[in-house]
Structures are given as C-alpha cells and as structure tokens.
N, C-alpha and C positions, 0 to 999 in steps of 0.2 A: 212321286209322280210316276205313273206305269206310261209307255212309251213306246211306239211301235214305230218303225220303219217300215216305208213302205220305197223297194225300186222298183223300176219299169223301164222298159224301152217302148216309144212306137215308132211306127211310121206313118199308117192313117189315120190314125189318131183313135181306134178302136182301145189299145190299153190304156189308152190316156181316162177313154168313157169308165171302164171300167176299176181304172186306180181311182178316179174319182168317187165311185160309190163304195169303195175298201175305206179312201179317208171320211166319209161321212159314217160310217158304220162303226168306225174305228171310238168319231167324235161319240154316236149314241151312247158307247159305252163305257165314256168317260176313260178315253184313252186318248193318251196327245198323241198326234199322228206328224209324221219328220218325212217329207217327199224326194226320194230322188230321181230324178230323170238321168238315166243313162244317154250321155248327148256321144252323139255317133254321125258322120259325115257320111249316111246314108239318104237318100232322097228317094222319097214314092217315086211309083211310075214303073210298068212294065218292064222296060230296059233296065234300070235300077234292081226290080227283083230277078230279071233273069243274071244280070252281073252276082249279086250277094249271093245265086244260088250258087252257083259257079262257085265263089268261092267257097259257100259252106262247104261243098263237097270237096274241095282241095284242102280243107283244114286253117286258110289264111287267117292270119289275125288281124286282129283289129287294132288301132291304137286308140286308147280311151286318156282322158284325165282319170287321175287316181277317183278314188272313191272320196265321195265329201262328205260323208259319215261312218263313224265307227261302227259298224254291224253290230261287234261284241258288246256292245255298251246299252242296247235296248233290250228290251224285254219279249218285245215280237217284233220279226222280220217277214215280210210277204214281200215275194218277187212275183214280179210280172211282164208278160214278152206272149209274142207271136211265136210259132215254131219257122223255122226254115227249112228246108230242104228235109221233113222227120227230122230235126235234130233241134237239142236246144240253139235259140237265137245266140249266133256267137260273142256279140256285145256282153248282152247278161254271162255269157260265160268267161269271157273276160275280165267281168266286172268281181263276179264272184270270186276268180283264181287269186284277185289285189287285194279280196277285203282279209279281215281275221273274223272268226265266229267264234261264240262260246256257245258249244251245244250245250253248257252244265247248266246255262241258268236260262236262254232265251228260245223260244218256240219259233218254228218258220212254217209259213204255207204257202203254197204261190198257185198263180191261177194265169195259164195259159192259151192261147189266143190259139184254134187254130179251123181249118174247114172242115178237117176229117180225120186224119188221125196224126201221127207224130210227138202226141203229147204225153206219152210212155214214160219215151227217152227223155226226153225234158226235166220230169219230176226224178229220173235217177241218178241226172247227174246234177241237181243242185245237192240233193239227199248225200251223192255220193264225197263234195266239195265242201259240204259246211257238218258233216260227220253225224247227221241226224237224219231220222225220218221225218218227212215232213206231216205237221200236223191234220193238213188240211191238203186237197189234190184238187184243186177247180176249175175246171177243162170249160173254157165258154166257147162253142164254138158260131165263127160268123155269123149265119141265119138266124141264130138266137138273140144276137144283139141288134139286129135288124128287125127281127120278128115278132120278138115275144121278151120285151122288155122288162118283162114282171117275173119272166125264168130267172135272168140275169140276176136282176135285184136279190131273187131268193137265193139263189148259186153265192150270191156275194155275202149276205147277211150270215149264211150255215158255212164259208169260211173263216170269217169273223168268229163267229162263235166257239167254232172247231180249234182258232189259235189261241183265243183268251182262255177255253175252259178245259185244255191240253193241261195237266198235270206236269213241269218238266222235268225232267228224269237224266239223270249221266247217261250218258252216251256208249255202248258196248267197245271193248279193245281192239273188236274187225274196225268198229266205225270209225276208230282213232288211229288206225294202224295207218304210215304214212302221210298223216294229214297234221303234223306238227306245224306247217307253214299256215298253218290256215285257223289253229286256234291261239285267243289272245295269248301273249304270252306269262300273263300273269296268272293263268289258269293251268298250264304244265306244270304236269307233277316231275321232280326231281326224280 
C-alpha cells in the first residue's frame, strides 16, 4: 500500500482548504493519505500575528507535541504552512527538526501559504532539514485562494503529480553532511 503524509499548520484555516485538496488528490491516485495537523497555541487575530512576528524574528521556539507519525516510513511527505515574517512558519520548523526522514526511499513537496513573497526561504529549509530537494515547490498565494479557485485546484493536482511521478533517488553527501539526526536510523550507512 503507497502512502503519503500529509502536515500542515493553519491558522485561518487557508492551509487547512488546501491540505484538504492534497488529501483528495492524493485519494484520485490511489494513495492512502495519513493527516497531520501541527497543533500550536497560536490563535488568529492581528495581535496574535503581530506577537508570532515578533517572535519569528527573535528566533523563539515553539513547544510542539512530538510528531504522531513516522515521516520515514511513508512514501510521500508534503508539508504545508503559511510563511511568517519571509521565513519558514516556525511550528513546521519545529515539527521538522523532531521528525527522522529517509531521503533514500520517500519524495517530499510542500506548498506554501503566502501574499507575496517569503516563500524561497521556506522551501530551503525544509530541503535543507529532510536532506532532499523537494519534489514539487507550490507557492498558493492568498488572492488565489480567494479568487480563482480552479488556479489552486490545478497548483494542487501538478504537486500531486510532481511527488507520486518523482523518481526517488539517494540523496548527495552535501545533502547528508550533518543531517545524521534527521535520517531514520536504520538507513545509516556504517
């Protein structure tokens, strides 16, 4: 049975709209799809994002629950988050730092919430934490999801497709240099 993982953080519920059409896309393709929500004691609201900007910019961390699935163990992973402040949401970076990844056998793509830019840095440091390029880069930004709901749908379907018909391939010795903590450990070479 092929197997994807899908996380996400929201807050307004915009990645929620859009993990939802990853899991149905996921189902088209005769892929079981495994949800997680990165639960975070952030609350909408103005005040709320001008605090979490605050802190993205001071680098604070966040305390999460562990991660409730084993990344390593699916076949495809897509993360999904808003940006903060240009910078990856620091939940998902959080989330990521806890999990283990096997870049040798599982694909990742992830698709990013944002109004205008920020979402560079996002996709280079999941790339950079789980020792792979990402399959798939799917930047939806707000207006889009508001607007033109049939962009989204297609954005969503061509990362779909972009992670299930990714070939997966070993991972380069830059990409593994330092990232011992972060692949399964049954997959280190001696």
């Amino acid at each position: 049975m092929t197997r994807a993982l899908i996380v996400y953080i929201t807050q307004s519920g915009n990645t929620k709209k859009v993990a939802d059409l990853v899991q149905a896309e996921f189902v088209k393709n005769n892929v079981t799809p495994v949800v997680e929500i990165i639960k975070c004691d952030v609350k909408p609201g103005l005040f709320s994002a001008l605090k979490q900007g605050y802190r993205t910019q001071l680098d604070k961390k966040y305390t999460l629950d562990p991660p409730e699935n084993d990344a390593s163990q699916f076949d495809y992973v897509v993360f999904g988050a808003p940006v903060w402040m240009w910078k990856i949401c620091p939940p998902l970076d959080e989330w990521l730092k806890a999990s283990k990844f096997d870049p040798t056998k599982t694909n990742y793509g992830a698709f990013i919430q944002c109004q205008k830019n920020g979402f560079e840095k996002s996709y280079e440091e999941i790339e950079k934490i789980t020792g792979k390029e990402l399959s798939s880069k799917t930047t939806i930004f707000d207006k889009e999801l508001k607007q033109d709901p049939q962009a989204v749908q297609n954005k969503v379907e061509q990362l779909v497709r972009d992670v299930i018909s990714t070939k997966t391939t070993p991972p380069t010795e830059d990409a593994l240099e330092g990232q011992e903590t972060q692949i399964a450990p049954e997959q280190k070479s001696e």
